[in-house]
Phi, psi and omega in degrees: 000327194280326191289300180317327147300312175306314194278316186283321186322314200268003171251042139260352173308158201277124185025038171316334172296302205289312174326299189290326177286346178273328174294338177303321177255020174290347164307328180274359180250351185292161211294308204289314185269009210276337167292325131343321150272354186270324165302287179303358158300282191290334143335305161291309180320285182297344161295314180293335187272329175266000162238017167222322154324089229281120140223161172313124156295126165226131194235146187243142201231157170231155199223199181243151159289123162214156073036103180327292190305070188224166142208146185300141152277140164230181168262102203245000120210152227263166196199186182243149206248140186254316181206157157223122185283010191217170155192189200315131148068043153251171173273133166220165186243145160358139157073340205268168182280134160270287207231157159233152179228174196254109176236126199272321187255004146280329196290278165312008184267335195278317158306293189327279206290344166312273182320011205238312182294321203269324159286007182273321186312293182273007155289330199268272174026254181314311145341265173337305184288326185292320195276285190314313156298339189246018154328051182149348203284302213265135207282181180269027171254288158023297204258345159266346204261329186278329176298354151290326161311317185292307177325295181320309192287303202309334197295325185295320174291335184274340173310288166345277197326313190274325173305307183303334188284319180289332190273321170312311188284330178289328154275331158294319158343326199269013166238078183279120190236197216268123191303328204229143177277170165163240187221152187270072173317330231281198200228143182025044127049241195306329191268337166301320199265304192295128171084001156303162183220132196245154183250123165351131161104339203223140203313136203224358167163163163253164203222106168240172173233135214241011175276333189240173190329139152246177167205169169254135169273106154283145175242105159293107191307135205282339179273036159227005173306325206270012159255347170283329192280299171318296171340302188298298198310314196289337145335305199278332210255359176281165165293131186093359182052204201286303195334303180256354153241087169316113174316112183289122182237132142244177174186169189259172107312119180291347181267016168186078163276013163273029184232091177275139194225178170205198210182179172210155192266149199253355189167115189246121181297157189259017162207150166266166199213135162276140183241156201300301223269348237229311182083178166340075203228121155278076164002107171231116165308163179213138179250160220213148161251093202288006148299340169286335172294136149286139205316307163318358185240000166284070185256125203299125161100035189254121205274130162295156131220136190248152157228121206269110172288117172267048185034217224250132146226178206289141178333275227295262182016308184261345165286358195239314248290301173338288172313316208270302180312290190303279208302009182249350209240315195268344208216260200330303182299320194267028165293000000 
């Protein structure tokens, strides 16, 4: 009786279930498994902070520094460039000649219809003088079948006229000038150009005004676009929209990456395009404040590297998200 007593006193002692059970797991503290438990300890530990632990996304692209104010020269018909009147880093003003070119198969396209009006001329001519001189002589099929002829010539000649007025306007072209005043960015000119034969369409310099605002061209690889697109929509859909709350970008400079500076985004093309250095890429503008730049470091194509704030996700997320896209995109999808 006394021991049946003794045994009910000690399991009624205060949380006597948790005592025996812990007393059950002293193996787990003991010196031979206590590393072992300290790994799965810090395992959980580290699972849990990468799936409930919250930090910023940023996913990072590299891009160019450029000059707001620019435009591009093209070639707007193509030739072999006979001179070029500029090089890096001149001034040049609106109106002014850049480049001049030479076309051997407009030049002759031009004489061709020239020589072609001018016999439809003496031909009207010769017509003409033929009706006048033969003024009474010639019957009224005569004098109606050559005023046809005359008529017929006249239409082939304003016909001339006008092609030559188009192949004129195709040569004043070969004489390429400055869209703009500004500065010559482009990097060796003369030594690019000269003596080359350019195709409609093809770049022939940029023209900037290097006084005023710059941004940055990010080129983002189109398969993260679609956390930059979220980032925007939930941006767009807060109060004041994108106007106030604006996509946070930093970046470095490559000549002073100890310098982190930032920006916000200003614009995004709306398709991607492959570029040599870049690959599959989406343009995205960034407005940028260039009292943060030192002037010396303003350089028109002076290479970024940016980081686009995709807001807040969980840590592992954001060390994983690649790897987690491919195995969804490589695995998950052809099951």
């Amino acid at each position: 009786a006394a021991a049946l007593a003794n045994a009910l006193e000690h399991n009624s002692l205060f949380l006597m279930p948790l005592w025996r059970a812990i007393g059950q797991l002293k193996w787990v503290v003991q010196a031979r498994t206590l590393p072992k438990t300290v790994a799965v300890l810090l395992g959980v530990l580290a699972l849990i902070v990468c799936l409930f632990i919250p930090t910023r996304f940023e996913l990072e692209a590299q891009g160019k520094l450029r000059p707001a104010d620019r435009d591009d020269v093209f070639v707007r018909e193509g030739g072999l460039v006979d001179k070029v009147f500029v090089e890096h880093g001149d001034p040049v003003r609106e109106g002014q000649k850049l480049v001049k070119l030479t076309s051997l198969d407009l030049e002759s396209e031009i004489a061709r219809i020239d020589g072609e009006q001018k016999a439809t001329f003496e031909q009207i001519e010769a017509l003409r003088d033929s009706l006048t001189r033969n003024q009474g002589k010639l019957g009224r099929v005569d004098v109606d079948r050559m005023s046809g002829q005359l008529l017929e010539l006249r239409k082939k000649f304003e016909s001339y006229t006008k092609q030559l007025d188009v192949l004129d306007r195709k040569r004043q072209f070969l004489t390429v000038t400055s869209p703009r005043d500004g500065q010559v960015t482009t990097w060796n000119v003369e030594r690019r150009l000269l003596r080359r034969t350019v195709a409609p369409g093809q770049l022939l310099m940029t023209i900037a005004d290097l006084t005023q605002d710059w941004e940055l061209e990010v080129f983002m690889r189109d398969d993260r676009m679609g956390h930059v697109q979220q980032q925007l929509n939930q941006l767009d859909a807060a109060e004041g929209g994108l106007e106030k709350n604006p996509q946070a970008v930093t970046y470095i400079l490559a000549t002073n990456p100890e310098n982190e500076l930032s920006g916000q985004v200003a614009e995004v093309q709306t398709s991607a395009e492959v570029r040599e250095d870049y690959g599959n890429t989406v343009m995205i503008r960034v407005q940028i404040n260039p009292d943060d730049i030192d002037a010396t470091e303003l350089r028109d194509g002076a290479e970024v590297t940016a980081k686009l704030d995709c807001g807040y996700r969980p840590l592992g997320y954001v060390w994983f998200h690649e790897l987690l896209a491919w195995i969804h995109k490589n695995i998950l999808f052809r099951l």
